[in-house]
N, C-alpha and C positions, 0 to 999 in steps of 0.2 A: 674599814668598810668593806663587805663582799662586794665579787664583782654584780649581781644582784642587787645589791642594794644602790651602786654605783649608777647602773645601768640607767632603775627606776627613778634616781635622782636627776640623771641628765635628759629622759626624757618630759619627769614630771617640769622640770625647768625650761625647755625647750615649749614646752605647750604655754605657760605660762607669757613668754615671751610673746609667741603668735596672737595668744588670745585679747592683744593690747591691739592687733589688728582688724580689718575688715576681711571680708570674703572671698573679694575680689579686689582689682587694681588696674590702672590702665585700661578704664572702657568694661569691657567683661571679662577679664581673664582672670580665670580663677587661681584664689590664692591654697598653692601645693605643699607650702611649708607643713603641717602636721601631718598628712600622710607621708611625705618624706621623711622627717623628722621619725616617725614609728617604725617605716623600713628599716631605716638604719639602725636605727636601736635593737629592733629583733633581730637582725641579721649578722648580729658583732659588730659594727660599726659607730659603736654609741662613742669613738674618740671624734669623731670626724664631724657628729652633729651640730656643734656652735660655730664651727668654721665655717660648714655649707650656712648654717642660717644666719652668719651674719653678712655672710654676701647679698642670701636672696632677701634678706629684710628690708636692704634699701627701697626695693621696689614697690614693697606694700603700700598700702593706706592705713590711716587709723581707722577705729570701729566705727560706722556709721552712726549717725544720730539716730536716738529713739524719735520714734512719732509719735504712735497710741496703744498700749496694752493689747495683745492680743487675747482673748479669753476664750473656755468651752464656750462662749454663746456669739461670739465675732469671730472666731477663727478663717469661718468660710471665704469672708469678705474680703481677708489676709493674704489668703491664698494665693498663691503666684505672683505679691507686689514686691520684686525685687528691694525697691526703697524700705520695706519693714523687716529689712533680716536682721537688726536687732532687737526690735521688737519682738520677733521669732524665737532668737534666739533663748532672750529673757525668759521667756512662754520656759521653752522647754528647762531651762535650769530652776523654773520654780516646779515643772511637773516633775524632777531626778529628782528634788528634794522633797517632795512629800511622797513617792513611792517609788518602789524600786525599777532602776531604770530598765530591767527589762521586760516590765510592765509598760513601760512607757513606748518603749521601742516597739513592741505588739500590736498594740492600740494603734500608732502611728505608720506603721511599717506597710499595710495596706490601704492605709490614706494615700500615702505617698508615691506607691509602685507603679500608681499611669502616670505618674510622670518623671519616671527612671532616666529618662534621655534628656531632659532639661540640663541646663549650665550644662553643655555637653558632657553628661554623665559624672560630672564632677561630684555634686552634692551627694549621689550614692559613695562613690569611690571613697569621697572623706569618710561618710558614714561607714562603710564595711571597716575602714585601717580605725576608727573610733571602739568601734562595736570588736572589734580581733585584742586591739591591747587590751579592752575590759575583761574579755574571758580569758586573755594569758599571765596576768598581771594582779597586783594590787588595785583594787576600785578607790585610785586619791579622786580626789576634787578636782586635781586637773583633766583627768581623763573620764569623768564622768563630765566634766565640764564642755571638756571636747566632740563627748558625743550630743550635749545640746549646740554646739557652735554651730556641726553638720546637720542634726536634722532642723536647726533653723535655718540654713543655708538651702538646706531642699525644697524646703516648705516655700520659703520666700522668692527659688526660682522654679517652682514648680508650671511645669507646660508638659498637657499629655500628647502625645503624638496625633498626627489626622485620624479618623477614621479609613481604615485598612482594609483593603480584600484581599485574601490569603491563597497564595500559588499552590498550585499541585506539583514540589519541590521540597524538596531538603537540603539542609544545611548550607553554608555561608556560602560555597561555590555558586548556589544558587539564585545570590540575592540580587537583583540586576539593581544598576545606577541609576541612579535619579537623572534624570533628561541633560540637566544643566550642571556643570562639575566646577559650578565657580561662588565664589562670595564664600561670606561665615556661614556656621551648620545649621543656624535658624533657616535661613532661607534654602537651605538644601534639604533640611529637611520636612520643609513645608511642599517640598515637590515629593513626596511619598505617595505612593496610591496603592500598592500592594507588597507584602513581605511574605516569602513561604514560610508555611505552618511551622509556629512551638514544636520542638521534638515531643512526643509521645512521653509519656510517664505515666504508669498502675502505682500511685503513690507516694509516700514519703520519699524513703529509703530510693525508689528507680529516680526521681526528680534531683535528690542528688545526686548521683552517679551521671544521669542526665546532663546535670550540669559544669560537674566536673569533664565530661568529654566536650563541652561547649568550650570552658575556658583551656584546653589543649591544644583544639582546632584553629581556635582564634591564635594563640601564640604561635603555633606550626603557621599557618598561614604567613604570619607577618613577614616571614624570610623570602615567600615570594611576592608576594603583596605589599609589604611597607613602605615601597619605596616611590605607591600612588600618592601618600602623604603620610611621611615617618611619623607626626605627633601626633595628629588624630587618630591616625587607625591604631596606636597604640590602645585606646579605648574599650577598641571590641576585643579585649582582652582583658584591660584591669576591669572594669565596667562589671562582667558577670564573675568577675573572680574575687570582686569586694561582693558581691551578693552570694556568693559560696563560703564565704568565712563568717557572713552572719547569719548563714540556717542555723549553726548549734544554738544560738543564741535565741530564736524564735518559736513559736508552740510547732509540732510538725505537722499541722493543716496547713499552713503557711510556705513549706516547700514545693509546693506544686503549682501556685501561682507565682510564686520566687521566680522560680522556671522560665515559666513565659515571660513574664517580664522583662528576667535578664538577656534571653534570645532578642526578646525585642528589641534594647538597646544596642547589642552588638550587631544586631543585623543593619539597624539604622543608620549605625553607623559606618558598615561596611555599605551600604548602599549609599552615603554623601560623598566616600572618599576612594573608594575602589578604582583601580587603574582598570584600563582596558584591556592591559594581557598580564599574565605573571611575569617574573623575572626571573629564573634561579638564584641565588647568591652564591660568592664566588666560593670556590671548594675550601681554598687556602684562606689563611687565618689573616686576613688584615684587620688590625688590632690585637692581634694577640702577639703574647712574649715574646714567641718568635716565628718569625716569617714561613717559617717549614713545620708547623705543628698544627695541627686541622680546629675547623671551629670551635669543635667541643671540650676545646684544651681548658677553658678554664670552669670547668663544674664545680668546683671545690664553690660552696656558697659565700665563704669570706670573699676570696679570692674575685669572682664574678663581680660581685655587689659593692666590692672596694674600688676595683673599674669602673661601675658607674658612678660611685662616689667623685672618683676623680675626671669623671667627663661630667660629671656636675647638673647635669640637666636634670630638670625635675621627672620629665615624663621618661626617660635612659631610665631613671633610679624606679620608678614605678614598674616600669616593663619591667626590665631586671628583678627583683621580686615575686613576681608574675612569676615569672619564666621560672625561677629557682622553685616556686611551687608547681608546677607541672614537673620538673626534675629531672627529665630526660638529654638527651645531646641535641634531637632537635630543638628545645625548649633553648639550652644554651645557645644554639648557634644562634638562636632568631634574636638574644638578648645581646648579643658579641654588633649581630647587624643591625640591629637599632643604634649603639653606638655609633656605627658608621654615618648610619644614614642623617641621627638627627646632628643638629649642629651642637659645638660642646658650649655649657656657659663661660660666658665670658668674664 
């Protein structure tokens, strides 16, 4: 067997596995197992996947019960009922099987973009690492499967943000806190009233590049920033960097509302969780190999990503990822300090 073919076996089987579960567990929290499960497979990691997932398995739930068929002529009704996300999901793996999924993904991909910040930004996130293995990868059933689990997941926790009045500002530095810095992100971010303006984009092609300097800022940031709330703000970074891995995948009219959108979520999200001053983070490498060798000691991609493997946290392994696609030392140092800051799984 190539390691290719190894690879695609252990994550076709790993999805498999999840796909006996529900969405979420314990209340809301969303269930991380398949986008961690495809980090690590892309990354070289694919020894390490059934060991993390037979940890984080215990925690799940099984698949929800079905209710009532979602259809093109009741979908509306559907929309945002957390309780129908199998039913949702069912929807989309009968619309992958009769055309092709990135028909499908089209179609639904600006249904779904006002409400990118739902399940705190989860149901995008699973969608982008669904929609990334399909264009890197063989198209099995599990992975076409996987991209109906998520945009049933989205569909079914879909909530579009307040209506917004837009600041005369830019970029994340700019986005001021929500009044009240406490409770879950529903309620934080139902205290929203104004975010500065979408960055600027003359098109396709600038809305990417656009965005790519979005999901930079956001990882740069988190070095002095994360440590207002290590796991959430992790967000305003995978959040538009799973909407940067699905532009190839979409028609290119579609990256320019991408854009906004995914600003909008990161900003949202830096507006529920943002500390009141920055931090620097400390120069010297805590966590790394060795105590005298500077943050960005471990760039090597295995290297970095097998770290997070072994601090085990779901949203560590996300960010790490993240970070390793921006690629730079600050990119690394901010994924070395998320280690730190978040707590490791137990």
């Amino acid at each position: 067997m190539t390691t290719q073919d190894s690879t695609t076996g252990t994550l076709d089987e790993a999805l498999e596995r999840l796909h006996r579960t529900g969405p979420e567990f314990q209340g809301h929290l969303s269930n991380h197992g398949p986008m961690v499960v495809e980090a690590l497979v892309r990354g070289g990691q694919a020894d390490r996947v059934h060991r993390w997932l037979d940890g984080y398995r215990r925690r799940l739930r099984e698949t929800p019960a079905r209710s009532r068929e979602v259809t093109p002529d009741n979908w509306r009704e559907a929309l945002g009922d957390p309780r129908r996300s199998t039913d949702w999901t069912d929807h989309f793996r009968r619309e992958i099987a009769a055309r092709p999924w990135r028909e499908v993904l089209a179609e639904w991909w600006p249904r779904l973009l006002p409400g990118i910040a739902a399940g705190a930004t989860h149901p995008v996130i699973r969608t982008g690492h669904a929609v990334h293995t399909l264009l890197g990868g063989p198209q099995t059933a599990p992975r076409t499967g996987e991209l109906a689990h998520a945009l049933g997941y989205w569909a079914a926790r879909f909530q579009p943000l307040p209506p917004l009045a837009v600041l005369p500002a830019a970029g994340l530095d700019a986005v001021p806190a929500v009044p009240r810095q406490g409770g879950g992100i529903s309620g934080r971010l139902a205290q929203l009233t104004a975010l500065p303006a979408a960055p600027d984009a003359d098109g396709p092609e600038q809305a990417r590049q656009r965005l790519t300097g979005l999901v930079t800022a956001a990882v740069h940031r988190y070095r002095t920033h994360g440590h207002g709330e290590p796991v959430m703000l992790v967000h305003t970074a995978t959040a538009p960097n799973a909407v940067l891995r699905t532009l190839p995948a979409l028609p290119r009219e579609l990256w320019p509302v991408s854009l906004a959108a995914a600003w909008s979520a990161a900003a949202a999200v830096t507006a529920a969780y943002t500390p009141p001053e920055a931090r620097p983070p400390a120069e010297a490498s805590r966590g790394a190999a060795d105590p005298g060798e500077p943050m960005a000691r471990a760039a090597d991609p295995g290297e970095l990503l097998a770290r997070a493997a072994a601090h085990g946290d779901d949203h560590a392994i996300k960010f790490a990822d993240t970070a390793l696609a921006v690629g730079d030392p600050a990119a690394t140092g901010a994924a070395l300090h998320a280690l730190e800051l978040i707590e490791p799984a137990g």
